[in-house]
C-alpha positions as CSV (number, residue, x, y, z in Angstrom):
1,X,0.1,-26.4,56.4
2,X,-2.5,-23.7,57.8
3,X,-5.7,-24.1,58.6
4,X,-8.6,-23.2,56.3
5,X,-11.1,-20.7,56.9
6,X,-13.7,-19.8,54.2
7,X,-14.6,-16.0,52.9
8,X,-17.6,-16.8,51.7
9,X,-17.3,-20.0,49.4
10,X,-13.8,-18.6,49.0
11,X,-11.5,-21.4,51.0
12,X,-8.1,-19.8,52.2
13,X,-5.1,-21.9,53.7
14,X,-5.0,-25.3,54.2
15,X,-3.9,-26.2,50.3
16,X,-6.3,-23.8,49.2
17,X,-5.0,-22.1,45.6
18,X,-3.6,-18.5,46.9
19,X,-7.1,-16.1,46.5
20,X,-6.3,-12.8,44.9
21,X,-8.3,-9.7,46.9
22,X,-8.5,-6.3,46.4
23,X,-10.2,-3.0,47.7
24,X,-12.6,-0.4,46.5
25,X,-11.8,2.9,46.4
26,X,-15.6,4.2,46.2
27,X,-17.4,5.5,48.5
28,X,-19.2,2.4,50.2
29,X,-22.9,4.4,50.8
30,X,-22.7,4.7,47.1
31,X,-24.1,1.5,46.5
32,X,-24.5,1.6,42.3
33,X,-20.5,2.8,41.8
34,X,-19.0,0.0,44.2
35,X,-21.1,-2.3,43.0
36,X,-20.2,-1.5,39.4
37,X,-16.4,-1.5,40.2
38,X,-16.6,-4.8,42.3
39,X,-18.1,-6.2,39.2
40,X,-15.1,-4.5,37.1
41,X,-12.9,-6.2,40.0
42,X,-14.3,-9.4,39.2
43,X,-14.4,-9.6,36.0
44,X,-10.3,-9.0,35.8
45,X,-9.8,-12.0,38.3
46,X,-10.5,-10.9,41.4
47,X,-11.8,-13.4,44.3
48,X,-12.8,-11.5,47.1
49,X,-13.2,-7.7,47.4
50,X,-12.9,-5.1,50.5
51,X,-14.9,-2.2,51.3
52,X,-14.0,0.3,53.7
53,X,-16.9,0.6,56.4
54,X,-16.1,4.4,58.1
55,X,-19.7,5.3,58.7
56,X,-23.1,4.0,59.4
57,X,-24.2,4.6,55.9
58,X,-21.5,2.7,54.6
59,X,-22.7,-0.3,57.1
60,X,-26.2,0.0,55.7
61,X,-24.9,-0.2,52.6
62,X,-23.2,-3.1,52.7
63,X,-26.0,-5.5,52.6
64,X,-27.3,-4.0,49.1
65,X,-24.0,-4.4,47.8
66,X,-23.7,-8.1,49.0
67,X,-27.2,-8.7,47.3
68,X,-25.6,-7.3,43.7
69,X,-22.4,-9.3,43.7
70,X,-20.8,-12.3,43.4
71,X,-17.4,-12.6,45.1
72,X,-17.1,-12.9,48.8
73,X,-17.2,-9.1,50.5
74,X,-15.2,-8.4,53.4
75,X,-15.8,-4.8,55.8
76,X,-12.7,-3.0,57.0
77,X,-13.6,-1.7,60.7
78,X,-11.5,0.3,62.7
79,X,-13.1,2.1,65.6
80,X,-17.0,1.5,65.8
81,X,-17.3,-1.9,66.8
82,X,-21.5,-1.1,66.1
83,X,-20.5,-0.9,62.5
84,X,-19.1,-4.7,62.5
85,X,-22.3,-5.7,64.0
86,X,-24.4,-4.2,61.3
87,X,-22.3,-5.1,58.6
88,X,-22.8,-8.9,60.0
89,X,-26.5,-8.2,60.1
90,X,-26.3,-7.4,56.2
91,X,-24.7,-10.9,55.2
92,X,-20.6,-9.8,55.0
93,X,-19.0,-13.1,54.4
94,X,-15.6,-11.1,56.7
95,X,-14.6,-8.8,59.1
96,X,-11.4,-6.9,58.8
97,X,-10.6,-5.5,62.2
98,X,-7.4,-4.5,64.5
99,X,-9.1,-5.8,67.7
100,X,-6.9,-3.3,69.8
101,X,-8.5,-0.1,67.8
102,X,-12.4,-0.3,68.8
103,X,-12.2,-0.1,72.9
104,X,-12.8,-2.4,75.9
105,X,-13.2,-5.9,75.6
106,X,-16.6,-6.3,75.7
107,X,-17.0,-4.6,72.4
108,X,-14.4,-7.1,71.3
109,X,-16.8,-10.0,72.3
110,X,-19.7,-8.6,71.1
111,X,-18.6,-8.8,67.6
112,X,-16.5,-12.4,68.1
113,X,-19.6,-13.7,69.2
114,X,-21.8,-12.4,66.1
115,X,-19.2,-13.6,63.7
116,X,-18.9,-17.0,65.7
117,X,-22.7,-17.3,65.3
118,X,-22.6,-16.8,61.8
119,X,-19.8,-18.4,60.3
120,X,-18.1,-14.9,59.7
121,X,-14.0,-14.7,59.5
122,X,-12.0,-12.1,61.2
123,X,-8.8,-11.1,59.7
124,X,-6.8,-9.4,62.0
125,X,-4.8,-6.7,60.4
126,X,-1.9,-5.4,61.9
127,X,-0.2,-2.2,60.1
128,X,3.2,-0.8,61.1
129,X,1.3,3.1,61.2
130,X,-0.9,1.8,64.2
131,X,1.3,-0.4,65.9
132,X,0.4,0.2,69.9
133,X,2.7,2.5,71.5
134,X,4.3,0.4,74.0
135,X,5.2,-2.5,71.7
136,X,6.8,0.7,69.6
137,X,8.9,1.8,72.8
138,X,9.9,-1.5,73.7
139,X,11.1,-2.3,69.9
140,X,12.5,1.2,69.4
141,X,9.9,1.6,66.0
142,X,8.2,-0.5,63.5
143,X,9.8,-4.3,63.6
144,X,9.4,-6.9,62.9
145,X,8.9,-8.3,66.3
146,X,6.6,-5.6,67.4
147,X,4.3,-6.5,64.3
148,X,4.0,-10.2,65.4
149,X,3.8,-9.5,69.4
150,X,0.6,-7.3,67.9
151,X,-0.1,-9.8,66.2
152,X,-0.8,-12.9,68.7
153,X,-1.6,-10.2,71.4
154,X,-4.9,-9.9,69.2
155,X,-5.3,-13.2,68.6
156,X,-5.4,-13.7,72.5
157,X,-8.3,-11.7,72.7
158,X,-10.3,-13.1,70.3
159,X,-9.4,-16.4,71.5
160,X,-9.7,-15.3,75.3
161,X,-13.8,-15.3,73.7
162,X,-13.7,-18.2,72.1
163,X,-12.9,-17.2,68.3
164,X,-10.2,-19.0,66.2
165,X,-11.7,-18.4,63.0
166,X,-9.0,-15.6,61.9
167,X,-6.7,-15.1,59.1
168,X,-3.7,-12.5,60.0
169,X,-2.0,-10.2,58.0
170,X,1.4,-8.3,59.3
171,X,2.0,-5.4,56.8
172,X,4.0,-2.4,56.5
173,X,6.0,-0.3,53.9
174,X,9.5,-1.7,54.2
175,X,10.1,-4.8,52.2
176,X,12.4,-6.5,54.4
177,X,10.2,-5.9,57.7
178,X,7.1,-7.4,56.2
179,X,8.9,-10.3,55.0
180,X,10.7,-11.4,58.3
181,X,7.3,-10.7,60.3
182,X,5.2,-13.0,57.8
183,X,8.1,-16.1,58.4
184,X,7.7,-15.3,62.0
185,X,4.8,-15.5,61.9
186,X,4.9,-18.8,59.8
187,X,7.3,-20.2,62.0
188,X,4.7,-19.6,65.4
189,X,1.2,-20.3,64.0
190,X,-0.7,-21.7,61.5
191,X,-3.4,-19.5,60.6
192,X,-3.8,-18.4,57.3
193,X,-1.2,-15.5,56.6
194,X,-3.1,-12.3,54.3
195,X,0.3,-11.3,52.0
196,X,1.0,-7.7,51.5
197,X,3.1,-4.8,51.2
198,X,0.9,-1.9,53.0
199,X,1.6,1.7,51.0
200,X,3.8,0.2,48.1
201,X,3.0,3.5,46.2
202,X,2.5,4.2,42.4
203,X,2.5,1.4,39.8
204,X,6.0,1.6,39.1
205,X,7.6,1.5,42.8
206,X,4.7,-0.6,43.6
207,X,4.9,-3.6,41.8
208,X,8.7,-3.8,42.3
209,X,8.2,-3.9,46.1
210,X,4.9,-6.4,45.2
211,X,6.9,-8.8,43.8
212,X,9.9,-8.7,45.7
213,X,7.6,-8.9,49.5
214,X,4.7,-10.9,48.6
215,X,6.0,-13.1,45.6
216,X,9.8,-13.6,47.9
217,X,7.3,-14.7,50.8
218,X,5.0,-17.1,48.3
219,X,8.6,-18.8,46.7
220,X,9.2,-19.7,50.6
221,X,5.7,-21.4,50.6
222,X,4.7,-18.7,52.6
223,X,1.0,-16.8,52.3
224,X,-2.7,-18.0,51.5
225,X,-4.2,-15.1,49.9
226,X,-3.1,-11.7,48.8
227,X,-3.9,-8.1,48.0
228,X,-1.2,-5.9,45.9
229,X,-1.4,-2.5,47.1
230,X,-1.1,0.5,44.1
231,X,-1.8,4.1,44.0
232,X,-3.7,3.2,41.4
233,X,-7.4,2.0,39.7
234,X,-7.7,-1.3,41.5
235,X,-8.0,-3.5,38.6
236,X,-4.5,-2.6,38.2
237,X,-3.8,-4.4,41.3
238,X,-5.2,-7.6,40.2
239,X,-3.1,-8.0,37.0
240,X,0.0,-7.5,38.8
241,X,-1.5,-10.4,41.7
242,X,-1.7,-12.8,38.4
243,X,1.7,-12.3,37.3
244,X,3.3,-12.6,40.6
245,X,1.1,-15.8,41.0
246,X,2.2,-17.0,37.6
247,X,5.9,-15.7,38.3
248,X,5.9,-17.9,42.0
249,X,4.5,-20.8,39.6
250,X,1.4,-20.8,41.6
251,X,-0.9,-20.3,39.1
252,X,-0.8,-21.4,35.3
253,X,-4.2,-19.5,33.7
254,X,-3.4,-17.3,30.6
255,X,-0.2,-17.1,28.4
256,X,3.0,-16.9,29.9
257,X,4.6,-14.1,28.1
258,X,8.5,-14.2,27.3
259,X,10.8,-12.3,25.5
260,X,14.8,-11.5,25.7
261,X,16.0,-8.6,26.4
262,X,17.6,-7.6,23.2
263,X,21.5,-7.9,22.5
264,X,24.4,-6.3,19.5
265,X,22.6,-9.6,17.7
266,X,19.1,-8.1,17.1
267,X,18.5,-7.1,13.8
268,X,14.6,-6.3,14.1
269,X,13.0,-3.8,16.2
270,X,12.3,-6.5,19.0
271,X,10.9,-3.7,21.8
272,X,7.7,-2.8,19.7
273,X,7.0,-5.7,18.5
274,X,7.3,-7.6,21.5
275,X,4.9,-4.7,23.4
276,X,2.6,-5.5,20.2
277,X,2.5,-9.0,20.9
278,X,2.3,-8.6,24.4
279,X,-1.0,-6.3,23.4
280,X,-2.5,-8.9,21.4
281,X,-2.4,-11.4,23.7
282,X,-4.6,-9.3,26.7
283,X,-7.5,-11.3,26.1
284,X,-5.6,-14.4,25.6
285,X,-7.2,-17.2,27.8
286,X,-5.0,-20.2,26.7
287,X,-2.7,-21.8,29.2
288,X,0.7,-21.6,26.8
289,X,3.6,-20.1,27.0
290,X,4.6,-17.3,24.1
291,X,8.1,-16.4,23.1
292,X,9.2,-13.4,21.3
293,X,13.3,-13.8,20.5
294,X,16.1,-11.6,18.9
295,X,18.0,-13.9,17.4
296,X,17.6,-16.7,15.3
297,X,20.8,-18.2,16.3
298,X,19.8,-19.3,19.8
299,X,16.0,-17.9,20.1
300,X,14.7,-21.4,19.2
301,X,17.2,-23.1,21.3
302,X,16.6,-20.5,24.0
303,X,13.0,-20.3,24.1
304,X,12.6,-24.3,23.2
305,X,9.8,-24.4,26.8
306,X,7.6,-22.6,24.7
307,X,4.5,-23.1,23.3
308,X,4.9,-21.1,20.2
309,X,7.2,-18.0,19.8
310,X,9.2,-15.8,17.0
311,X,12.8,-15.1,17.2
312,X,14.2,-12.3,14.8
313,X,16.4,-12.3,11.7
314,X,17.9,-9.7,9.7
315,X,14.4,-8.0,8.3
316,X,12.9,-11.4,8.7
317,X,12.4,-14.0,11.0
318,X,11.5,-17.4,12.1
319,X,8.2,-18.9,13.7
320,X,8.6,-22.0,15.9
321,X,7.1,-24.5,18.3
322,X,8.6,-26.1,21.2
323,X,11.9,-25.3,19.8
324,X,10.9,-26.5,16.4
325,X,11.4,-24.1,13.3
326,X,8.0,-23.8,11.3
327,X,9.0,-21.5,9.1
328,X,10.3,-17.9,7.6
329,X,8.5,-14.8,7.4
330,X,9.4,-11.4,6.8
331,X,9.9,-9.3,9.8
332,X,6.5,-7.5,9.0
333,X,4.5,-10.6,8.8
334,X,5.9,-11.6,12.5
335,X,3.5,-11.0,14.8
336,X,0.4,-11.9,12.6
337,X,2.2,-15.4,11.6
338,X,2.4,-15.6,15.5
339,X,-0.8,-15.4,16.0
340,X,-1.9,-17.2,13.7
341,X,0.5,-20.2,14.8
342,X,-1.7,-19.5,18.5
343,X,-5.0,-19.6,17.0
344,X,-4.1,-22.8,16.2
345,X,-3.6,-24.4,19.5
């Protein structure tokens, strides 16, 4: 097990439930639109939320923000180690920083000992694009082994001053790399590991390699918080988290949405009415699992795990719970008989 650090009253490793987190894409010094999407963030599930820190005025800014929200806020620092300091003058409940990218060491203390005075967390965060060049020469490119020597060669410093409060994260774009350097990683520490696939690209590439890096990594017991990564609106970001949570049976909140895939059996149009269902059920808070089926020969049998579900019939078809028929409807009376059927519950 790792050990636990705490974003804020956000607790991460050490048992913890995984914590979903996500970035802005405002611009920080605009105080009233990343506080208005943080609260968007929030509202869709998210637990703690990034902003990037290039500037001064996106330091002074921070502390505003932080006064108009209520999720843990973390700064992402690369360079100015003077914006760190600010930004843990303001109240940041983290510090995101690549300890190698803001100059000699004594800027490296200076802002391990503010964060050790105030209970701040540093997550270190190594990326494959800004791996150090001799660790890329001695590895011949982005492995990785060169992310994890990065890695615990940051963690030296900070320890070298007397900080162990960190969380690490060990990302890049290739699926395969990012997975063997988190279960090196895992295998050689146990701080808290920061799951991600760094530049995963639009929603459609992007969840694919999402699920595949950061759900493979969480089915190995592997990762204690997470941020998907989409060329997209961020709130995007945080369904997908949900699902891969609820698809590495980590997290059980909200309907658990199935449906076959269709077959030479189906006799309804299955495809539109299981995107209406799926539709109807965005607002759905109830921890059950919904079926929608093709077949009435095996949907029942098939689907019998779930809480309530449909399965198809030649222009009609039958409503059921835990594999349990209920009754017949016609095929246009499905989806409303279905959800009438989860009203109930």
């Amino acid at each position: 097990m790792t050990k636990q650090i705490h974003i804020g009253s956000v607790p991460v490793g050490g048992g913890a439930p995984v914590a979903i987190q996500s970035m802005c894409n405002t611009n920080t010094a605009d105080v009233g639109a990343t506080v208005e999407q943080i609260r968007r963030l929030e509202e869709a599930g998210c637990e703690i939320i990034r902003v990037a820190v290039p500037d001064m005025d996106a330091a002074l800014a921070v502390g505003k923000i932080r006064s108009q929200v209520g999720i843990p806020l973390v700064a992402d620092i690369h360079f100015d180690y003077k914006l760190a300091l600010q930004c843990v003058d303001s109240g940041i409940d983290k510090i995101r920083i690549n300890p190698g990218n803001i100059g000699v060491e004594d800027r490296v203390k200076a802002v391990a000992d503010a964060c050790r005075k105030n209970g701040i967390p540093i997550r270190i965060g190594v990326n494959g694009g800004s791996l150090e060049k001799p660790l890329l020469r001695k590895y011949g490119g982005v492995t990785a082994e060169a992310l994890v020597e990065s890695a615990f060669g940051h963690i030296a410093l900070l320890n070298k001053f007397d900080f162990d409060d960190i969380c690490i994260s060990v990302k890049c774009s290739s699926v395969p790399t990012t997975m063997k350097a988190y279960q090196l990683l895992h295998e050689k520490c146990n701080y808290p590991l920061h799951l991600g696939v760094t530049e995963a690209g639009t929603p459609k590439l992007g969840i694919i390699k999402s699920a595949m890096g950061i759900g493979g990594l969480l089915c190995m017991g592997i990762g204690d918080t997470l941020r998907v990564t989409l060329t997209a609106d961020p709130v995007d970001e945080i369904s997908v988290a949900k699902d891969i949570l609820k698809s590495a049976g980590l997290r059980h909140q909200g309907v658990n949405f199935i449906a076959c895939p269709t077959c030479g059996r189906t006799k309804i149009d299955l495809i539109s009415i299981a995107h209406e269902v799926e539709q109807r059920l965005q607002n759905c808070t109830k921890n059950i699992t919904v079926a929608v089926m093709g077949c009435v020969v095996n949907g029942p049998g098939e689907a019998s795990a779930a809480d309530v579900g449909i399965a198809g019939g030649n222009g009609e078809g039958l409503v059921f719970r835990k594999g349990k028929i209920l009754r017949k409807v016609p095929q246009e009376q499905l989806v409303d008989a279905l959800m009438d059927e989860i009203e109930k519950i």
